[in-house]
DOGUBA-99753 format. One line per 3 residues: number of its first residue (from 1); their letters; for each residue x negated, y, z of N, C-alpha, C. Coordinates in steps of 0.1 Angstrom, whole numbers, plus 5000, padded with zeros to 4 digits. Example, Ala and Ser with C-alpha at 12.3 -4.5 7.8 and 13.67 -1.06 7.14 Angstrom:
residues 2
1 = as = 4868 4943 5078 4877 4955 5078 4868 4967 5078  4872 4978 5071 4863 4989 5071 4871 5000 5079
***
This chain:
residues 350
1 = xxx = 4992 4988 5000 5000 5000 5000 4991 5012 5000  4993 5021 4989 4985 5032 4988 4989 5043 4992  5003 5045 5001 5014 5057 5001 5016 5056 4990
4 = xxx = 5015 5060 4979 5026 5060 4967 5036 5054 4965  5046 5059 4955 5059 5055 4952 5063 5041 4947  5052 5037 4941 5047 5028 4934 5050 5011 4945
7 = xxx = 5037 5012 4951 5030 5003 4963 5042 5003 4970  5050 5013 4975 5059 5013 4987 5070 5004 4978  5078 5010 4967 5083 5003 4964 5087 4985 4965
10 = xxx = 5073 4985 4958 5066 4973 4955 5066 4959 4965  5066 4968 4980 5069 4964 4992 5082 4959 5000  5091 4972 4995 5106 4970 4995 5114 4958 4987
13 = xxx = 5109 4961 4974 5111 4950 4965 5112 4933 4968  5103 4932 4976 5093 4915 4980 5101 4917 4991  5105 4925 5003 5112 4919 5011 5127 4922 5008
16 = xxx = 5131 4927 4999 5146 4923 4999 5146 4910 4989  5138 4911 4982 5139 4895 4978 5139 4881 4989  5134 4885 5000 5133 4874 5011 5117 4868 5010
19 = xxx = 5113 4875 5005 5094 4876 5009 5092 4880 5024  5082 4874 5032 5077 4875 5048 5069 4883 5040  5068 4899 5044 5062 4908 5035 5051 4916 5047
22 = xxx = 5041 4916 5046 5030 4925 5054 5022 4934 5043  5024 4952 5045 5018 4955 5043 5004 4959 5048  4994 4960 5038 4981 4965 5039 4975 4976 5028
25 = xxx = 4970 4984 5035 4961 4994 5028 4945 4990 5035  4937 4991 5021 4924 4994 5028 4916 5005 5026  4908 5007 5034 4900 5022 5037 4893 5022 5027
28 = xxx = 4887 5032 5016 4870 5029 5011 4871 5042 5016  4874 5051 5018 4863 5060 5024 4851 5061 5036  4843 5063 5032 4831 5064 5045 4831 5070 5053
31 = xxx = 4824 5067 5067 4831 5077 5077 4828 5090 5078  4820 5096 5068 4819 5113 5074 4826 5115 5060  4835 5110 5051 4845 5113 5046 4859 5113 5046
34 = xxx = 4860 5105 5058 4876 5097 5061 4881 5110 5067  4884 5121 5074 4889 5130 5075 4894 5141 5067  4888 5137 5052 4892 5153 5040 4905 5147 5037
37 = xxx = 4912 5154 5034 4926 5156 5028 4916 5164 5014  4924 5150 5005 4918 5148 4991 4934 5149 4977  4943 5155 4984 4953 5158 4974 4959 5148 4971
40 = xxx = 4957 5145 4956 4965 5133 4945 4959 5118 4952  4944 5123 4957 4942 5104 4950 4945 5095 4964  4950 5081 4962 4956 5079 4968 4942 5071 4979
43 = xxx = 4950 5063 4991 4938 5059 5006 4934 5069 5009  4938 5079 5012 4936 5090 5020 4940 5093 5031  4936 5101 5041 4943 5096 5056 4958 5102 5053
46 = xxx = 4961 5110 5046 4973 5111 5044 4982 5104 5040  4974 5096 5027 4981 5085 5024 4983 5075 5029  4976 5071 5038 4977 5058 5048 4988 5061 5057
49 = xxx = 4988 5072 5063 4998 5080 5069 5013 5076 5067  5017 5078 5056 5025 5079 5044 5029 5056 5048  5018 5053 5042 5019 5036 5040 5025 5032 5056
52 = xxx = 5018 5038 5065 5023 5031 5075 5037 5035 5079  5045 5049 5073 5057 5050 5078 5065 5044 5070  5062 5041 5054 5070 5029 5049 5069 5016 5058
55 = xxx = 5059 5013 5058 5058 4996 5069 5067 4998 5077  5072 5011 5085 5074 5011 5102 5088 5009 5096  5096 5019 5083 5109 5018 5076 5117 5006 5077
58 = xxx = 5108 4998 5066 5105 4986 5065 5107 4976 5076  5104 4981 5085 5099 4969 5099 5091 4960 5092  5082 4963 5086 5071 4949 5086 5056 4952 5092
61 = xxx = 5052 4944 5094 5038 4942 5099 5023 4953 5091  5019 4959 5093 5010 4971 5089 4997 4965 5092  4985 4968 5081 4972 4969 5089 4965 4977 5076
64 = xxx = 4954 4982 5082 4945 4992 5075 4934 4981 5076  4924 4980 5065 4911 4973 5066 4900 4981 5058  4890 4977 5067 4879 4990 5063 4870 4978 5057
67 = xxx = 4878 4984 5044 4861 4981 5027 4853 4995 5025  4856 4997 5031 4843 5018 5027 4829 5002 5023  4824 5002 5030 4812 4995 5026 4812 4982 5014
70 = xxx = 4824 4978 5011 4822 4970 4995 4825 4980 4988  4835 4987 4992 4836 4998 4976 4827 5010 4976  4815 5010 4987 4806 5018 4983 4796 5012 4974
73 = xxx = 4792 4998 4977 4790 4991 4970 4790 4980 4957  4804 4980 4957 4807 4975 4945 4811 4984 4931  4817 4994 4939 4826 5002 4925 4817 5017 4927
76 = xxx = 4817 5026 4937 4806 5037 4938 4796 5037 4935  4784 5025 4942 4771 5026 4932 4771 5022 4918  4782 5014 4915 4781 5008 4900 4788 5022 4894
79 = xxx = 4794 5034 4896 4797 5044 4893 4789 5050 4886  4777 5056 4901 4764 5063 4898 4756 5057 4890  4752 5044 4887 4743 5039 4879 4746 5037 4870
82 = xxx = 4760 5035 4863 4763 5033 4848 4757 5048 4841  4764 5060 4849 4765 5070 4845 4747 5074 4841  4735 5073 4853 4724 5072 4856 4719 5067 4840
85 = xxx = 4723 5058 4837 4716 5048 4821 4723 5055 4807  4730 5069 4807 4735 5066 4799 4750 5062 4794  4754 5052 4804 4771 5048 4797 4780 5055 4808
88 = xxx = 4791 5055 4801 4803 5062 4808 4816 5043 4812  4810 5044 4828 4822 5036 4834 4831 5032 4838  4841 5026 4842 4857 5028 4839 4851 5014 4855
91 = xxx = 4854 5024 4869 4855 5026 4885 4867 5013 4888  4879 5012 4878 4892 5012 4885 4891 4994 4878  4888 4990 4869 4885 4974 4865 4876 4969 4876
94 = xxx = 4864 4977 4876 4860 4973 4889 4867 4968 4901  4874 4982 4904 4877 4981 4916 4886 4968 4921  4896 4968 4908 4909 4958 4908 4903 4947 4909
97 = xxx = 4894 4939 4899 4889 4928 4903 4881 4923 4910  4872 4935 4923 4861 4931 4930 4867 4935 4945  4881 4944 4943 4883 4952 4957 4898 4947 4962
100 = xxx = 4903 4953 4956 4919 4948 4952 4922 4928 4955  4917 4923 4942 4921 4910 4938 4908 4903 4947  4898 4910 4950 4889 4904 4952 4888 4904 4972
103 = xxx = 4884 4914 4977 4878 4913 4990 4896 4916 4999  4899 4922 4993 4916 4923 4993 4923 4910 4994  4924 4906 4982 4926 4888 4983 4929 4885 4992
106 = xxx = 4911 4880 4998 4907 4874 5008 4914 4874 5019  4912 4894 5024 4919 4890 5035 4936 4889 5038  4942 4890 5028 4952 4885 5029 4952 4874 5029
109 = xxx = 4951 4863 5025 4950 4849 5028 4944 4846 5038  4936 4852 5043 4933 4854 5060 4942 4853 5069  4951 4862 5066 4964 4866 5075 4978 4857 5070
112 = xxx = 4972 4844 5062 4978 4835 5055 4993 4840 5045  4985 4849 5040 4995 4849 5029 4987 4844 5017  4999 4840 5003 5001 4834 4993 5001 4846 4980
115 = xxx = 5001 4858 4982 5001 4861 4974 5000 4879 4975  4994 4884 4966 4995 4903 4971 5001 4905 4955  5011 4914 4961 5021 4920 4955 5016 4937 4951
118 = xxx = 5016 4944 4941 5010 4954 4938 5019 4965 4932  5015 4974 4928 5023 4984 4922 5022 4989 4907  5012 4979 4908 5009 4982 4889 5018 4974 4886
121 = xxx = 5019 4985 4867 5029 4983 4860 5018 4974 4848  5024 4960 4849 5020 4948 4843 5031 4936 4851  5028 4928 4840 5035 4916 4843 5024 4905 4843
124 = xxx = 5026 4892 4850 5021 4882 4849 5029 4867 4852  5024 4856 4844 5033 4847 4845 5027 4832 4841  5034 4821 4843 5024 4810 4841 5030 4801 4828
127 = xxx = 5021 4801 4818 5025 4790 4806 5023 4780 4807  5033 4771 4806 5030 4754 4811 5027 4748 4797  5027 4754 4784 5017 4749 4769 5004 4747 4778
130 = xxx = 5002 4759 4777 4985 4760 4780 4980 4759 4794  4989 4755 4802 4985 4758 4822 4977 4768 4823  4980 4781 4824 4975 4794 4823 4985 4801 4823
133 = xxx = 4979 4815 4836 4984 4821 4836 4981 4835 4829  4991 4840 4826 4987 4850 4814 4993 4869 4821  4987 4871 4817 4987 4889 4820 4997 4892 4807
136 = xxx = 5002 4904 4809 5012 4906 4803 5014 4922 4804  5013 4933 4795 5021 4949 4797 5030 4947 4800  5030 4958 4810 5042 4964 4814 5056 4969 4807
139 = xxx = 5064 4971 4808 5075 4974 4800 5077 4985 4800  5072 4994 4811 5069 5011 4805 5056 5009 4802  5057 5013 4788 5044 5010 4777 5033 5023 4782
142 = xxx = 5042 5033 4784 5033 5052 4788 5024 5048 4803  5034 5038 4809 5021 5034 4821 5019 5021 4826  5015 5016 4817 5012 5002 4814 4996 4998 4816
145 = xxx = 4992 4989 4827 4981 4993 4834 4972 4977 4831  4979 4968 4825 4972 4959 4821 4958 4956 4819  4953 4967 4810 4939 4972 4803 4929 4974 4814
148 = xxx = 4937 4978 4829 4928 4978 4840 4927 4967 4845  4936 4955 4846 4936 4942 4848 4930 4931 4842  4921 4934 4832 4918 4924 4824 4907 4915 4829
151 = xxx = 4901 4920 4838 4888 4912 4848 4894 4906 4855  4910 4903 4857 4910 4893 4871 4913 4880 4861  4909 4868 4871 4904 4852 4871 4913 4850 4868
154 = xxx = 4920 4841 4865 4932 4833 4866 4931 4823 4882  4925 4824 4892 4931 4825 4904 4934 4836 4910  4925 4850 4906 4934 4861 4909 4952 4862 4902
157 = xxx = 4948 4857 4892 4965 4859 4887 4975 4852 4892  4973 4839 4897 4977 4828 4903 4986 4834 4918  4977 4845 4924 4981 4845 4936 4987 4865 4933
160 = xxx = 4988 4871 4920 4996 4884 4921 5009 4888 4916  5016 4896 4920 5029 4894 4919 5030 4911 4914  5033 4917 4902 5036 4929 4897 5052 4935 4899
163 = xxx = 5059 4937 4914 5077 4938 4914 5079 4951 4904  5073 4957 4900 5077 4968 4890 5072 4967 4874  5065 4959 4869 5062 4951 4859 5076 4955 4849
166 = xxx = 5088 4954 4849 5096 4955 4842 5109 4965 4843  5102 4974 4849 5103 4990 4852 5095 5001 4843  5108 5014 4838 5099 5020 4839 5098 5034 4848
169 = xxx = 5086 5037 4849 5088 5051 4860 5093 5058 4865  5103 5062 4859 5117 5071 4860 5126 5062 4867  5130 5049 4864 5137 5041 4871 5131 5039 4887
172 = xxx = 5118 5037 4887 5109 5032 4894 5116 5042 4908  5112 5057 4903 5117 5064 4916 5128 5069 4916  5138 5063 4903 5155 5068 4913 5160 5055 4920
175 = xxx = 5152 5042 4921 5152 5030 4926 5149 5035 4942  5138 5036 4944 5130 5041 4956 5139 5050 4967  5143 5063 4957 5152 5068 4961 5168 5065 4968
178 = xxx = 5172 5057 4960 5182 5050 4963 5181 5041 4975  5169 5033 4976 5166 5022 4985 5158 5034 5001  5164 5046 4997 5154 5053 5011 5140 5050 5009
181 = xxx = 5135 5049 5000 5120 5048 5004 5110 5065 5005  5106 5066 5016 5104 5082 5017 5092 5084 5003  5094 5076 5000 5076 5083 4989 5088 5084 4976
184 = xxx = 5093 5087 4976 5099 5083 4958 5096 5097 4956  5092 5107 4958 5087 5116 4952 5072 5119 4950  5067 5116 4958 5052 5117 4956 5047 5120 4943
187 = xxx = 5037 5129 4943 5029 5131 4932 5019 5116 4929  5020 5110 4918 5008 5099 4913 4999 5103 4910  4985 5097 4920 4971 5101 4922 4966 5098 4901
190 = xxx = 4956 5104 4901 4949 5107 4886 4941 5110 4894  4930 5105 4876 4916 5107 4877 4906 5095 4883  4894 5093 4887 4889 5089 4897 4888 5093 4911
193 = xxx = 4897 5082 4919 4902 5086 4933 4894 5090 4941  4877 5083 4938 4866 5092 4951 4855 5100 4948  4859 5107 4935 4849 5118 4931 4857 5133 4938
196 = xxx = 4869 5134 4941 4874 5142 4948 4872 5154 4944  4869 5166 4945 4873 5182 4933 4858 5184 4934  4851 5175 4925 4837 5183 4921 4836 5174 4907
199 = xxx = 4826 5179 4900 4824 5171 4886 4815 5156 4892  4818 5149 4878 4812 5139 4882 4793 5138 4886  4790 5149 4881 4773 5146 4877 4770 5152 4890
202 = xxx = 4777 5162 4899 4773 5168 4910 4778 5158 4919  4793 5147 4918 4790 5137 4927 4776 5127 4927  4776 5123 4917 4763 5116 4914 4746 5120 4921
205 = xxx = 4750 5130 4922 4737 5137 4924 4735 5138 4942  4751 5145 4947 4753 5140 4961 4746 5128 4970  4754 5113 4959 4757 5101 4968 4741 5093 4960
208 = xxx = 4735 5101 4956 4723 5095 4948 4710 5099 4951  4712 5114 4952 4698 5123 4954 4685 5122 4944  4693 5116 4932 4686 5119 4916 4690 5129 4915
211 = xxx = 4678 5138 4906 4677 5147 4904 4678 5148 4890  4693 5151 4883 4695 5154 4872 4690 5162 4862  4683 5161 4855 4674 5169 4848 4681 5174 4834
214 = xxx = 4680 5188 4828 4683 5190 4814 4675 5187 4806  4682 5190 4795 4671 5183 4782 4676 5188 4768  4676 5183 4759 4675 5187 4744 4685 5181 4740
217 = xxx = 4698 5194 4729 4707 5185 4724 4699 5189 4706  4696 5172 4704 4696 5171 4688 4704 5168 4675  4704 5168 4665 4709 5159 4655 4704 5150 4653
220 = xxx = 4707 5139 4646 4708 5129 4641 4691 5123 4635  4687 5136 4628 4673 5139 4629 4664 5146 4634  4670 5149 4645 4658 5153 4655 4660 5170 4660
223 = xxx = 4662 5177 4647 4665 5188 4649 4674 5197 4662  4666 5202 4669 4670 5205 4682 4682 5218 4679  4691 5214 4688 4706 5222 4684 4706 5231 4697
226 = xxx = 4702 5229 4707 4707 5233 4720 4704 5225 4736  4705 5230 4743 4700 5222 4755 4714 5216 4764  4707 5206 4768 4719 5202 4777 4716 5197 4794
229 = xxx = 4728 5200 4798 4726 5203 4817 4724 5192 4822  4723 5176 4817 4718 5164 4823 4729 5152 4822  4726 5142 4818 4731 5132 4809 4741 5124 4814
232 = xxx = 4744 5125 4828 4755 5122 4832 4767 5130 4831  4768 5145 4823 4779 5153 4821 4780 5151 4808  4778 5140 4804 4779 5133 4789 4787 5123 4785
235 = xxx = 4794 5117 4778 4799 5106 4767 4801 5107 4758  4799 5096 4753 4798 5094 4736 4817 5100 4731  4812 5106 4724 4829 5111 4715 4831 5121 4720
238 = xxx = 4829 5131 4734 4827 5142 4736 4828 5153 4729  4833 5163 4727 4834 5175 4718 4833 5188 4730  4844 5189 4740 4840 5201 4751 4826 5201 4757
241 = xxx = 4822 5215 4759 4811 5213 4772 4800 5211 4767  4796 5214 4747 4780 5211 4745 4775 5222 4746  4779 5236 4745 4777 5246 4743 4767 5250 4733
244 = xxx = 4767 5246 4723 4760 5247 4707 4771 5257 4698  4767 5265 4697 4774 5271 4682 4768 5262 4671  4784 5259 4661 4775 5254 4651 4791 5254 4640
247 = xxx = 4783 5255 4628 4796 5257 4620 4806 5246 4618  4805 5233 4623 4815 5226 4627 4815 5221 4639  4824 5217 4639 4826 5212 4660 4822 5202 4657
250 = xxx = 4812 5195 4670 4804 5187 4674 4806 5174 4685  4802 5167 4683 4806 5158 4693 4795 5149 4696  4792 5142 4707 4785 5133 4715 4782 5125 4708
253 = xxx = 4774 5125 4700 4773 5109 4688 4766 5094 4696  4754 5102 4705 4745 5088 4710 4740 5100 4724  4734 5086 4731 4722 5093 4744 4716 5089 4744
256 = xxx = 4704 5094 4739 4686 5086 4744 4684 5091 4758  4687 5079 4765 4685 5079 4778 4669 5081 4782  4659 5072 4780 4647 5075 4776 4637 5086 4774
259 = xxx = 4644 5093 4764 4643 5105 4760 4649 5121 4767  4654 5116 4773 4664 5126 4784 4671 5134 4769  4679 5124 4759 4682 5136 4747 4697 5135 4746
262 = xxx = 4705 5143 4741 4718 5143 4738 4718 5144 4722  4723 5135 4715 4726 5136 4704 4739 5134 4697  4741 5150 4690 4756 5153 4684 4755 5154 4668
265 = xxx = 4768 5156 4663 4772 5152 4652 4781 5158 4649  4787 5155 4635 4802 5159 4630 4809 5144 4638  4826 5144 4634 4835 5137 4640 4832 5125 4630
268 = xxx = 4829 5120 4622 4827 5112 4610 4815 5107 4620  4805 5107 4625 4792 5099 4630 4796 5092 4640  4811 5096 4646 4815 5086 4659 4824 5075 4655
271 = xxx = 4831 5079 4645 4840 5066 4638 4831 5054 4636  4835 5040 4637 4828 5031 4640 4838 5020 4636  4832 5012 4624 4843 4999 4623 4840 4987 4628
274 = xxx = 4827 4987 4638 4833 4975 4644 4817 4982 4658  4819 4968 4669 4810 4975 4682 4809 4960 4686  4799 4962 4692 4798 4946 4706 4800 4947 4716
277 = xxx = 4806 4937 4720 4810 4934 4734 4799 4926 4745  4802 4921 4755 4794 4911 4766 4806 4916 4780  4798 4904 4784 4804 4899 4799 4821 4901 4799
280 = xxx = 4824 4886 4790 4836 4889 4785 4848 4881 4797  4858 4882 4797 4867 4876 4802 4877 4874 4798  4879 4859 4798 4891 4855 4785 4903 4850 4794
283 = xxx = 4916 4854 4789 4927 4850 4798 4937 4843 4791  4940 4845 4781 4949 4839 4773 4943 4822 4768  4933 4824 4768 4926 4814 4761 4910 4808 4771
286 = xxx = 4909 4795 4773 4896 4791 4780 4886 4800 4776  4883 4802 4764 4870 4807 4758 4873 4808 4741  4866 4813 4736 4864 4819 4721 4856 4805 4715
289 = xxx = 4862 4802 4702 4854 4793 4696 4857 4798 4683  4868 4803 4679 4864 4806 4665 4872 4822 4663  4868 4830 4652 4872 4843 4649 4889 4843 4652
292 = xxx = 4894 4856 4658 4904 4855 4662 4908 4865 4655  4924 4870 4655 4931 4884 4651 4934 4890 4665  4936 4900 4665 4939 4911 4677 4940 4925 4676
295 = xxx = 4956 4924 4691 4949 4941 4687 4940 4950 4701  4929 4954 4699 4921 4961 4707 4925 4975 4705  4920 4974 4722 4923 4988 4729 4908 4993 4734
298 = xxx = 4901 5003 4730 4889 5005 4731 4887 5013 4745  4899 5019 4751 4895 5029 4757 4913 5030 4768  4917 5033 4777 4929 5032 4784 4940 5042 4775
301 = xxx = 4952 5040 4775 4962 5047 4763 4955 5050 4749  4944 5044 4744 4939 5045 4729 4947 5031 4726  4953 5038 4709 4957 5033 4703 4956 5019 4701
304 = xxx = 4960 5009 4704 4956 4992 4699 4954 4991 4679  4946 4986 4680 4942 4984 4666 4938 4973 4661  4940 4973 4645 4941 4955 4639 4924 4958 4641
307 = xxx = 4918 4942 4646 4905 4936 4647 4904 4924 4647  4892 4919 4648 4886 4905 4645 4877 4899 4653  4877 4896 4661 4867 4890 4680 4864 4881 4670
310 = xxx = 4844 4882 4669 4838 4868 4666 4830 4865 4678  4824 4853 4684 4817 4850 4691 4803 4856 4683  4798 4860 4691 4779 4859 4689 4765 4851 4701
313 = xxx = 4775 4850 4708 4766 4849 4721 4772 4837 4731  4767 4834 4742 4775 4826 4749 4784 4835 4760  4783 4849 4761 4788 4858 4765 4790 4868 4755
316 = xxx = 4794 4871 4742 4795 4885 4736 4799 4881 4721  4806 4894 4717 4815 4889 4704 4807 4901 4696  4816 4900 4690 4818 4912 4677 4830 4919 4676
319 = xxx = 4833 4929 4672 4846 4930 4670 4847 4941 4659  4853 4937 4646 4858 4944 4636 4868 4950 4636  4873 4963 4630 4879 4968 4632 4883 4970 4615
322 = xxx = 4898 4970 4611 4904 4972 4603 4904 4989 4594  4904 4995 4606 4901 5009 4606 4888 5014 4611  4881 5027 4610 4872 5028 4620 4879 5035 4631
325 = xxx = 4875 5038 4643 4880 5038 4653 4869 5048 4661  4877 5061 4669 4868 5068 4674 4863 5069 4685  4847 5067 4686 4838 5066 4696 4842 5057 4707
328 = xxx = 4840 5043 4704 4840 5031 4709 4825 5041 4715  4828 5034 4733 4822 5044 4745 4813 5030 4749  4802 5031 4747 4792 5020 4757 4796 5018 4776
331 = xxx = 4798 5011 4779 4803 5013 4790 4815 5010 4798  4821 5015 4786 4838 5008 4788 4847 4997 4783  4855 4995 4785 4862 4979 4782 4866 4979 4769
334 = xxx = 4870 4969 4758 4875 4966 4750 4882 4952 4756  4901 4954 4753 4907 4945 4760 4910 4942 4745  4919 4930 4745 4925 4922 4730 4936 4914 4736
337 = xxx = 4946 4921 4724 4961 4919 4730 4966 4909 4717  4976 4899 4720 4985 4894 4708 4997 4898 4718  5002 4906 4703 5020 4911 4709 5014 4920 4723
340 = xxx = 5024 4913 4738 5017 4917 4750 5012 4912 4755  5004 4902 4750 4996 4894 4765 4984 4898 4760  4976 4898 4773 4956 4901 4772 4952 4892 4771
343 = xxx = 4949 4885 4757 4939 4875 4755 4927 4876 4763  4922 4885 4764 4909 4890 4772 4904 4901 4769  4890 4900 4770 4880 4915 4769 4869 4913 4776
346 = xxx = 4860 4926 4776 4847 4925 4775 4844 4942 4775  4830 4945 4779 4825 4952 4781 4816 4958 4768  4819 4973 4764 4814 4972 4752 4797 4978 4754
349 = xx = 4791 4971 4743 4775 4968 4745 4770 4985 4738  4774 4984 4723 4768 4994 4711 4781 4993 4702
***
């Protein structure tokens, strides 16, 4: 339970169905942060605040568990150091399959339950063809969170339960409303929930004490265009924030990490018909054995598009694209959908 409209729901839902329902929220904040009132994003002491007076509503059983120390660990440093190399990383797959489904799980089954019930909008369900259980979008397609789901196991899926899955948002909170749930108005947290109102390269710099360095924005051949304020206020596809005059608008083409270089382009140098994948996870299917059809999603609400998953590796494909496709982002996920289910995905390489 995150205080949100969502989670509380989600809660209400499972025990009017006749679910023995215990909520939990867990902490990641660290302790000389757990006091800020941080607005939108949600596990905040306000939000917890919030989760425990649904529980008390409710009458069910409440606990807070302090992960500050795996999600500084698992999803925060992996934050700072994607960003550190060069690629721009996506916190929230992390989080769901190492925090959420993962150390989360646990302790719920701890407290012997069978199953954690969530607020994301996704569905999941089990095929007795294939004995597999398959991930599935949501039915409000506008916030349809699957694409963040695509790293959990199939014994994470085994044991999650999506009660709003076949809702969409507007129903979501005149449901809530109707059932008295005090959050049905709440604002829905955006963004990344623990970078909190600074940019990302000045958090980094914070929880890191790298010393960000500027450097040289080039073209393609070398030709120096302009300087830039240090490579973590970068990603590939980028157009705001290079501060180059130039007689066409410019965009983020590559990062020579190496080089401490930023290198830009016209919008034509980021279109790309096909990219690699690695550290893939397949859900629909045991594993890849021969070229498939799909549609990939390069980036969260980017367009799904016709492609072609070939294996190359014992971990990593290929993936063609029917169109080119703009600025496939090193760093971030490429999922692959048939209709609505998540065949799987992977992490894209180049």
């Amino acid at each position: 339970m995150s205080g949100g409209v969502d989670s509380s729901l989600a809660a209400a839902l499972m025990q009017k169905d006749g679910y023995d329902t215990v909520g939990i929220t867990f902490r990641m904040w660290p302790k000389e942060e757990c006091g800020s009132s941080v607005g939108r994003t949600c596990c905040s002491l306000e939000a917890v605040t919030r989760a425990r007076a649904v529980a008390g509503d409710l009458d069910i059983p409440y606990y807070v568990v302090d992960f500050s120390e795996d999600f500084k660990k698992e999803v925060i440093n992996y934050f700072c150091e994607e960003y550190l190399k060069g690629l721009t990383p996506n916190p929230c797959i992390i989080c769901n399959a190492r925090i959420k489904f993962g150390k989360l799980l646990e302790k719920a089954k701890s407290l012997g339950a069978s199953h954690i019930a969530t607020g994301h909008y996704a569905n999941v369900n089990f095929d007795k063809k294939t004995k597999r259980y398959l991930l599935k979008e949501g039915k409000d397609k506008a916030k349809d969170q699957s694409y963040f789901l695509f790293g959990l196991s199939q014994e994470q899926l085994a044991s999650a339960m999506f009660p709003l899955g076949g809702m969409a948002k507007e129903k979501v909170r005149l449901l809530a409303k109707k059932m008295k749930v005090r959050t049905f108005n709440t604002v829905s947290s955006q963004d990344i929930c623990f970078v909190q109102d600074q940019s990302y390269a000045e958090y980094i710099k914070k929880k890191t004490g790298v010393l960000i360095k500027p450097g040289e924005i080039i073209d393609k051949n070398g030709k120096i265009l302009g300087r830039h304020k240090g490579i973590p206020f970068y990603t590939i596809g980028q157009r705001r924030g290079l501060g180059v005059a130039h007689k066409e608008p410019l965009y983020v083409t590559g990062i020579d990490i190496g080089k401490n270089r930023i290198i830009a382009g016209p919008r034509e140098d980021v279109m790309k018909k096909s990219l690699e994948a690695e550290r893939m996870n397949w859900i629909a299917i045991p594993s890849l054995d021969k070229p498939i059809k799909v549609k990939a999603m390069i980036r969260y609400n980017h367009r799904k598009a016709d492609a072609i998953v070939t294996k190359t590796g014992s971990d990593s494909v290929r993936v063609d694209f029917k169109e080119a496709q703009a600025a496939p982002t090193p760093g971030q996920a490429v999922v692959f959908y048939s209709k609505d289910v998540v065949v799987g995905g992977g992490w894209i390489k180049k």
